[in-house]
C-alpha positions in Angstrom: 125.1 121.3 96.5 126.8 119.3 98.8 129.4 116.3 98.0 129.3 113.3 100.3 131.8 111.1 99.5 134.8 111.4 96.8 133.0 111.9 92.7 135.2 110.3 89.8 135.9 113.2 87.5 133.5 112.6 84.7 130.8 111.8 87.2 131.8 114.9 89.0 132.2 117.1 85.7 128.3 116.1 84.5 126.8 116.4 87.6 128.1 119.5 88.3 126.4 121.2 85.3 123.2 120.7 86.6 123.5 121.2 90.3 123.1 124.6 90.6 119.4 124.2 91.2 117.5 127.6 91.3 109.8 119.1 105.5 108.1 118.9 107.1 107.4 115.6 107.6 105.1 113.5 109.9 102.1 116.0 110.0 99.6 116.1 112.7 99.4 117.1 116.5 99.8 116.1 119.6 97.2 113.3 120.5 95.7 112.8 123.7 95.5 108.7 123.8 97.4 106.2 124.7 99.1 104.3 121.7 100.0 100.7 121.9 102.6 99.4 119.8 103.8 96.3 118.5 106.4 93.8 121.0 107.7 92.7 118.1 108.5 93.6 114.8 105.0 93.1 112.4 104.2 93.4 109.1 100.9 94.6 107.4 98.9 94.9 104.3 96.1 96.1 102.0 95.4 95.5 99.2 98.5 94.4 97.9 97.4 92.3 95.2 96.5 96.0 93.1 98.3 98.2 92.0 97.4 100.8 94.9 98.4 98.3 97.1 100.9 99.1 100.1 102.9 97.0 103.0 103.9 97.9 106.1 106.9 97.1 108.4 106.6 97.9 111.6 109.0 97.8 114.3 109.1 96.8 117.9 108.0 99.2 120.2 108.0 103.1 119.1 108.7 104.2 115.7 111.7 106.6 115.7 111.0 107.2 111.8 108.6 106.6 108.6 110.4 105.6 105.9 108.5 105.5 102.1 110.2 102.6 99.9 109.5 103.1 96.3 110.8 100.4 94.8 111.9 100.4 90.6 110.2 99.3 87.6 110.9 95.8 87.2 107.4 93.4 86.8 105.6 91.8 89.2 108.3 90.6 91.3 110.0 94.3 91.9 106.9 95.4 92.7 106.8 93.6 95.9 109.1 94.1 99.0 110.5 90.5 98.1 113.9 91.9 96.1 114.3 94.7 99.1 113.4 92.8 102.1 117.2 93.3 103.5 117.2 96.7 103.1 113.6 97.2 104.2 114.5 94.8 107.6 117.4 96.5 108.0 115.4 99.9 108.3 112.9 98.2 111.0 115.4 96.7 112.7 116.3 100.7 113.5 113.4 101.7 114.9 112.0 102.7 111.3 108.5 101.8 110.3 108.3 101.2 106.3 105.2 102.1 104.1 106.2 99.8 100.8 103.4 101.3 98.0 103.0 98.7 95.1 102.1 101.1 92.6 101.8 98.9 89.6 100.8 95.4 89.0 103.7 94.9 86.0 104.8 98.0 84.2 102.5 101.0 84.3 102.8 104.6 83.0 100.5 105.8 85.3 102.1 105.6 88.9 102.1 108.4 91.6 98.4 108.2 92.0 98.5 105.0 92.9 101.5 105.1 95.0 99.7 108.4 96.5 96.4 106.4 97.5 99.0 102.7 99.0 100.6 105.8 101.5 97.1 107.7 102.1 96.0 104.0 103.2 99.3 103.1 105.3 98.7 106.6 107.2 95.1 105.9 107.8 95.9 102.6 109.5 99.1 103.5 111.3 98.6 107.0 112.8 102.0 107.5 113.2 103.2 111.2 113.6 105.4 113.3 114.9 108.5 111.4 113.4 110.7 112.2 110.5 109.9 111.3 107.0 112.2 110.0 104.5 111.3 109.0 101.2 113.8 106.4 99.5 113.6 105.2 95.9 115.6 102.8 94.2 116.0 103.3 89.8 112.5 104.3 88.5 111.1 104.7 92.7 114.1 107.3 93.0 112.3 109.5 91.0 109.0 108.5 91.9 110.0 109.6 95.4 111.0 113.1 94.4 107.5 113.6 92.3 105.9 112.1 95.8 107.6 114.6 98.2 106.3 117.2 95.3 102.7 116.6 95.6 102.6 115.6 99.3 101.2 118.1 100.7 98.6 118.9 98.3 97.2 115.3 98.6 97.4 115.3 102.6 100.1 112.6 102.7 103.3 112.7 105.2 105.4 115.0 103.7 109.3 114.1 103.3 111.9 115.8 104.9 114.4 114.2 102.9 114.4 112.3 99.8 117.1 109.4 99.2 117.2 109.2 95.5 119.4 105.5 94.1 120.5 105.1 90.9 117.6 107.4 89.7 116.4 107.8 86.0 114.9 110.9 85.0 110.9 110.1 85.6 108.9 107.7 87.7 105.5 109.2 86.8 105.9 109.1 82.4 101.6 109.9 81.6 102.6 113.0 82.5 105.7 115.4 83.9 104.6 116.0 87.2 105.5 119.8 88.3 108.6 119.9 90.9 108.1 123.7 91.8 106.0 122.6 95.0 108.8 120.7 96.3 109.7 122.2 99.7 112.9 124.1 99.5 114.1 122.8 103.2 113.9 119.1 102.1 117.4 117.3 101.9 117.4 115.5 98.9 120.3 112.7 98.6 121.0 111.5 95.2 123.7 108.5 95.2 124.7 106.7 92.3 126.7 103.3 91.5 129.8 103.7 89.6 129.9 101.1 87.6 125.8 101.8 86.8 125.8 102.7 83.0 122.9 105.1 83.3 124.1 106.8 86.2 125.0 110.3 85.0 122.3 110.7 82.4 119.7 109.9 84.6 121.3 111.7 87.4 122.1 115.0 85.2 118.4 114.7 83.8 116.4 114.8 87.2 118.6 117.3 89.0 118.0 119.1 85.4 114.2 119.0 86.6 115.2 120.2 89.7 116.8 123.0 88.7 114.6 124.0 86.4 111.5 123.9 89.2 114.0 126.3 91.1 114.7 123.8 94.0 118.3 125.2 96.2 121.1 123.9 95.1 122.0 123.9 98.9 119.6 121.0 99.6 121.1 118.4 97.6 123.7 115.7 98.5 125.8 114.0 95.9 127.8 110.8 96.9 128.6 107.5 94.5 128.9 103.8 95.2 132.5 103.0 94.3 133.1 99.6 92.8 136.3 97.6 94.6 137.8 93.9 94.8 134.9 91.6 94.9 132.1 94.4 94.6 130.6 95.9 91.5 128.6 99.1 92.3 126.2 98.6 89.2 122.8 99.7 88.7 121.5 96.1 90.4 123.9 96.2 93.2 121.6 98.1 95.6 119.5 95.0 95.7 122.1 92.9 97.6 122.6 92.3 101.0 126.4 91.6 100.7 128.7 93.6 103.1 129.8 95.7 100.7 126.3 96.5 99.2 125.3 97.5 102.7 128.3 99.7 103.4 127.8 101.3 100.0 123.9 102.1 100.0 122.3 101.0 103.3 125.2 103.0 105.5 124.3 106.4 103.9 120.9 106.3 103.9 121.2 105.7 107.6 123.5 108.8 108.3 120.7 111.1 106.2 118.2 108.9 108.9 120.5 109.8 112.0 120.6 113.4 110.9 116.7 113.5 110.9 115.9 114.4 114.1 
């Protein structure tokens, strides 16, 4: 397990416990055609008004990455891009294309299928390849994207090479546990946490419980927290902002773990 950035000591003490857990990525070859890509950033959709739903951001010119946004549970609203359009422009804005799946209409038990099925459909329709994957998931969508980069390759979807787990709880998919042990042992998996987010360390402890207990390395996981200053508070709602502060605290990590992808 690897520490990136400075753990308060309770933080530290229960995450620590757990840690000692027992990509790749884009799929497909080489094409011979010519792709032509957007001169401006663009945004897609199908059927986003069900619950296997997706959006797409693209950016201008050449994607340099696919990122998967699962977003949390949080009714109708959440499970649009509306609350993490920042973030998600942000991403674009770095050469990233972004594959949003809905996954449920309001609250659901029942969600990796249908977050499975919004990504089969935003890889059928973008073709893109050859780049790295990141999976990023904000509350319930941090776990959801650690179940995703699970069952991947089994359902023929790009396969993570790393997983950026915010402010996780324990389960995204609860009709059932969904097995970990499939999980590829070289995937980087990033869990960072808010401070000042009361549920932090269970939920933290209890995944990278699951973790462990599907005998995923140790190795392969990244710890770092939000830290909560003068005129910031790093709680479990703070990764929704756009403030300088939020961005320096959630978005600026994930883009090191992007940079690092190559």
């Amino acid at each position: 397990m690897q520490v990136r950035a400075t753990l308060t000591p309770v933080v530290l003490a229960a995450l620590f416990l757990v840690a000692g857990c027992g990509g790749s990525g884009g799929g497909g070859g080489k094409g011979g055609t010519t792709t032509s890509y957007p001169v401006k950033e663009t945004i897609r959709s199908a059927n986003s008004e069900v619950a296997n739903g997706v959006w797409m951001f693209l950016p201008a010119g050449k994607p340099k990455r696919l990122v998967i946004f699962f977003h949390g549970q949080g009714g109708p609203t959440e499970a649009t891009p509306q609350n993490h359009r920042p973030w998600i422009d942000h991403l674009v804005d770095r050469g990233a294309v972004v594959v949003y799946p809905r996954y449920e209409l309001d609250y659901s038990k029942a969600v990796l299928d249908p977050a499975v099925e919004g990504v089969q459909t935003a890889a059928r329709q973008l073709g893109v390849k050859n780049v790295p994957v990141i999976a990023l998931g904000y509350s319930r969508g941090a776990a959801l994207a650690i179940e995703y980069a699970a069952v991947a390759a089994k359902r023929g979807v790009p396969v993570p090479d790393a997983v950026e787990s915010v402010n996780p709880v324990p389960y995204g998919e609860t009709a059932r546990i969904v097995n970990l042990k499939p999980l590829r042992a070289r995937t980087v998996l990033a869990v960072l946490i808010s401070d000042q987010d009361p549920h932090a360390v269970d939920g933290s402890t209890m995944l990278l419980d699951r973790l462990r207990n599907s005998g995923f390395p140790g190795k392969q996981i990244e710890l770092a927290v939000a830290h909560s200053h003068k005129g910031f508070v790093a709680d479990h709602l703070a990764p929704l902002s756009a403030e300088p502060a939020a961005r320096k605290a959630y978005w600026t990590p994930t883009d090191s773990l992007l940079a690092a992808l190559q």
